[in-house]
Residue, then its C-alpha position, 0 to 999 in steps of 0.5 A: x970377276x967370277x962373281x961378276x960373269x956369274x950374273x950373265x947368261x953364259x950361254x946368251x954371251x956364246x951365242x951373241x958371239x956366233x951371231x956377231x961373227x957371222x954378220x961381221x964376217x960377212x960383211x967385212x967379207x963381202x967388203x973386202x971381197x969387192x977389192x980386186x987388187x988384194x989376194x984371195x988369203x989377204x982378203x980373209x985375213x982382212x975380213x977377220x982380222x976387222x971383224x973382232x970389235x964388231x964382233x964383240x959389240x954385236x954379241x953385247x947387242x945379241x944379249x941386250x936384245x934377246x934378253x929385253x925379247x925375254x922380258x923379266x922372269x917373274x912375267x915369263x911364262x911364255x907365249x899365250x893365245x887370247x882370243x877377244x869377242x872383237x877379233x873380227x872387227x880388229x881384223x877389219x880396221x886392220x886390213x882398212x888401214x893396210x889397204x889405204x897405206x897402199x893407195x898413195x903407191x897405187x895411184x902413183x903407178x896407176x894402173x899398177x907396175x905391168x913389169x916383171x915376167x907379166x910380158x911374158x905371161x901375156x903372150x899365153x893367155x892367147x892360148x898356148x900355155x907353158x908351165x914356166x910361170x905359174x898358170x894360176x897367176x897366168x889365168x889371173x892375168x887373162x881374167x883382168x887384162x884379156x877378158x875384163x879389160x879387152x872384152x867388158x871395159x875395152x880398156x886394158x888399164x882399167x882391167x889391170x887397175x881392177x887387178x891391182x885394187x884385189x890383189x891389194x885387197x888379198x894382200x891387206x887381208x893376209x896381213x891383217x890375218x898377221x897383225x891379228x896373231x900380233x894382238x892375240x899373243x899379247x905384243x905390246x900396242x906401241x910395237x903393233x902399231x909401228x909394224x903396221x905404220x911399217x907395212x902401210x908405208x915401207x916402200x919395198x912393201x907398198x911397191x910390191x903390192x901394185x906390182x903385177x908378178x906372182x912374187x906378191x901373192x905367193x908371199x901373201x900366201x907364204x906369209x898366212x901359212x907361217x902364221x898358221x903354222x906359228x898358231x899351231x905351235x902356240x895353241x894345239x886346238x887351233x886345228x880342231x875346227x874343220x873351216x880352220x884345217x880348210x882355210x890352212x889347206x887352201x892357202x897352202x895350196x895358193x903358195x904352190x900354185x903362185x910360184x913353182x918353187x912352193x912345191x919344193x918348199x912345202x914339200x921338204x917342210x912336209x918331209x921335216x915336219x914329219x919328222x917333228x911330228x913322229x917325235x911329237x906323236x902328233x899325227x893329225x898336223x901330219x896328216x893335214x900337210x900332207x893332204x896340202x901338199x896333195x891339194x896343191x900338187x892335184x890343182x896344178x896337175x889339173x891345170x896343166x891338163x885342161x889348159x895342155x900346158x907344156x913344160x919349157x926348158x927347166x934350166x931356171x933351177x940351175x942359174x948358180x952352176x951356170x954362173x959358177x962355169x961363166x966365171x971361170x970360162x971368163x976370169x981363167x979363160x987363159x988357163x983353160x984348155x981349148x976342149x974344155x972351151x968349145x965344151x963350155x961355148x957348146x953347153x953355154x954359147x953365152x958364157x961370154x956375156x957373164x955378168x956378176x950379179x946376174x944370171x939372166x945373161x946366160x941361163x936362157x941359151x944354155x942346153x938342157x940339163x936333163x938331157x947333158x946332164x953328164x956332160x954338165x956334170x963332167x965340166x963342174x967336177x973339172x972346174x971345181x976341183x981346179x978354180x974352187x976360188x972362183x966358183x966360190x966367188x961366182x955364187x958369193x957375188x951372185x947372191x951378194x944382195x941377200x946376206x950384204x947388209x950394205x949391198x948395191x948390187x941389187x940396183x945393179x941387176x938391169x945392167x945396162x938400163x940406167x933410165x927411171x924404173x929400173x933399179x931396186x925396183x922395176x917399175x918401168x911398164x912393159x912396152x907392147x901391150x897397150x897398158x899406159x902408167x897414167x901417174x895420179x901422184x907424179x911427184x910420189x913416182x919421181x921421187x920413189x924412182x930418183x930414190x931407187x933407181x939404178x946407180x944412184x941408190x940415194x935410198x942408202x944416204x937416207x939411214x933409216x931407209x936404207x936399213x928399212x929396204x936392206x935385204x941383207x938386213x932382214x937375213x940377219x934378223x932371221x938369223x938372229x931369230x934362229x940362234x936366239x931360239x937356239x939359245x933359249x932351246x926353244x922347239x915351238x920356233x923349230x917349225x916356223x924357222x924351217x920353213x922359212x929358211x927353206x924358202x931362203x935357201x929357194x931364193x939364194x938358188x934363183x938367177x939373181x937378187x931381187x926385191x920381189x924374190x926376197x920380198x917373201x922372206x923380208x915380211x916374215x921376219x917380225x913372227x920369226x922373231x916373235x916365236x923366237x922368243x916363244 
């Protein structure tokens, strides 16, 4: 038996057993948390007690992974860039391919998905601007649907349509931009070509590139400084070259001004990056993130300036704590006190419309934060201390869909709206403001919407697409990514993995689970594991 153990890796087996733990646990965990008729203690002991056969069975899966990851020893020699005289050309046919992948969803949903926040933005391009939503992505919006479709073509859809076909066309590009790096580091052509086929085709990716939110290019955006950062780990002249540093700059820049969560990701990243790079003594990357940073600060304050836009009610950030207090306002509102019940009425005058999986019932009439934030504190302390399983509870059930690989909370979201295009995707076009969906592939539409639409979720009785379009999936893929570099002691995935599970940490913050929120983290996780096993 010595003999035999002798020829594992034994630390490959430990941490095969903490990865198969975790996702067990959470699974059976999140199963069992949705039975309401056993007890807080049964639960957990359920959820473990099912957890130790998948355990064992996801540490042999762990193993047999990362050592196939790993390759044979003799060809180990780590992660190499190779550079090609036609880099260019395979990154053109690259971004020509991603870019035809999208036209079927593209003209399924001609002139594009007007939904999501864009109602709201529109309004601002009249004038009056507010920093709510990006002013970047705002005044992207005006150029397309106000000035191009009103003023030149007298057509809105026409001006959206244009809008749709160059954000497609950034969007190809960035991946391209990803694939590129796939063949300079030597990933197998058999594995390239099914992660474009992937990308091309995966709805939640060609769904998202025809939506009009800013979700779409800030992952674009996101997902291109990853790759340069993973360059930078894997080739130290990578940056010598001053269109480099520019390009790394700009696009940084675009990631903070497409969404406001960008800054504060970028800006942690830079405060750990610093760290690294102190340690590394290398000071020049240091210096370049923090001239990004600086870039994309300076451009929005610029923005802000010249377009007199005004700061709203930043209670957005503070979507998890509202629906921790709803919880309890509702769940224990027969043991709670009458003072404490105006309190929470007074801080939150819709708590009473709670809902589990969403927090867009409540966040929008609650008072500021900044200004009771004493008063919020004071509540939170009290509640926390006397219902901790239920605040618990709150933040598991909001942020279900992220870390539940068999979720259905996601298609849940838009309670209430059981009408095609709404669901896993929101594809139902905002009402008002003369933009008309003129399907050019209708049985394609139909058939995405029957698939995703809200309740129904047939998308999961398709295995291979429901793994594909399950966002609890892809979390676990990058926790795979962290322990396998943990295991491997592998420091050129350190920064990689920092900044993007700072934008997880982001998305678990926000008021709900949502495609276009885990969009981001979702496409990232081919390089993370790709410099896991660097």
């Amino acid at each position: 038996m010595r003999n035999l153990l002798a020829k594992f890796n034994r630390r490959r087996i430990f941490f095969g057993l903490i990865f198969g733990f975790l996702c067990s646990f959470a699974t059976f965990g999140a199963y069992f948390l949705l039975r309401n008729n056993i007890s807080g203690g049964e639960k957990a002991g359920y959820a473990l007690a099912a957890s130790v056969i998948p355990t064992i069975l996801l540490a042999i899966v762990f193993y047999a992974l990362s050592t196939y990851m790993d390759g044979k020893k003799k060809e180990r020699k780590g992660i190499r860039v190779n550079y090609r005289d036609d880099d260019r050309k395979y990154f053109l046919i690259a971004a020509g391919l991603q870019f035809a992948g999208w036209i079927p969803m593209f003209l399924a949903y001609y002139p594009g998905i007007f939904a999501y926040d864009v109602a709201g933005q529109i309004p601002q391009t009249a004038g009056t601007y507010t920093t709510w939503h990006p002013l970047l992505h705002t005044l992207m919006l005006k150029l397309f649907y106000n000035i191009l479709g009103n003023s030149v073509f007298h057509n809105v859809n026409t001006g959206m349509a244009l809008c749709a076909v160059v954000q497609m066309a950034a969007m190809a590009m960035m991946f391209a931009y990803m694939h590129l790096f796939f063949r300079r580091v030597s990933l197998s052509k058999v594995t390239r070509i099914l992660l474009l086929i992937f990308c091309m085709f995966v709805p939640f990716v060609s769904v998202m590139a025809v939506s009009f939110t800013k979700d779409v290019l800030f992952s674009g955006f996101f997902l291109t400084v990853l790759v340069f950062l993973c360059y930078g780990e894997l080739d130290r002249s990578y940056f010598d070259q001053w269109n480099t540093r520019i390009a790394f700059v700009a696009c940084t820049a675009g990631m903070i001004l497409f969404r406001n969560t960008g800054v504060y990701v970028w800006a942690l990243f830079t405060l750990i990056a610093g760290v690294i790079m102190l340690i590394r003594k290398t000071w020049r990357m240091a210096l370049l993130f923090v001239m990004a940073l600086a870039a994309g600060l300076l451009m929005n304050a610029g923005l802000k300036v010249s377009l007199k836009a005004t700061d709203p009610q930043a209670n957005e950030a503070y979507s998890v704590p509202f629906q921790q207090i709803a919880r309890v306002y509702n769940v224990c509102g027969n043991q709670l006190g009458d003072d404490m019940k105006k309190e929470i009425e007074d801080l939150i005058p819709l708590a009473g419309n709670y809902y589990e999986y969403s927090a867009d019932n409540i966040k929008l009439e609650t008072k500021s934060v900044s200004q009771y934030k004493d008063r919020y504190l004071r509540v939170y302390k009290e509640l926390i201390k006397e219902y901790p399983g239920e605040m618990v509870k709150a933040v598991l059930f909001n942020t279900q869909g992220y870390w539940y690989i068999f979720d259905k909370s996601a298609c849940h979201v838009y309670n209430g709206h059981n009408e095609p295009g709404f669901g896993y995707f929101l594809t139902f076009t905002a009402d008002g403001f003369g933009v008309e969906t003129k399907s050019l592939l209708p049985g394609l539409r139909a058939l995405n919407e029957r698939l995703f639409e809200y309740d129904r979720y047939e998308y999961q009785n398709i295995i291979p697409l429901f793994l594909l379009c399950s966002m609890g999936l892809y979390f676990w893929l990058l926790v795979f990514g962290v322990l396998m570099a943990w295991c491997r002691k592998s420091r050129m995935a350190a920064l990689p993995l920092f900044y993007v599970f700072l934008l997880v940490l982001t998305v678990f913050c926000g008021p709900c689970v949502l495609i276009r929120y885990a969009f981001t983290y979702m496409i990232c996780v081919p390089l993370i594991l790709k410099m896991a096993s660097a």
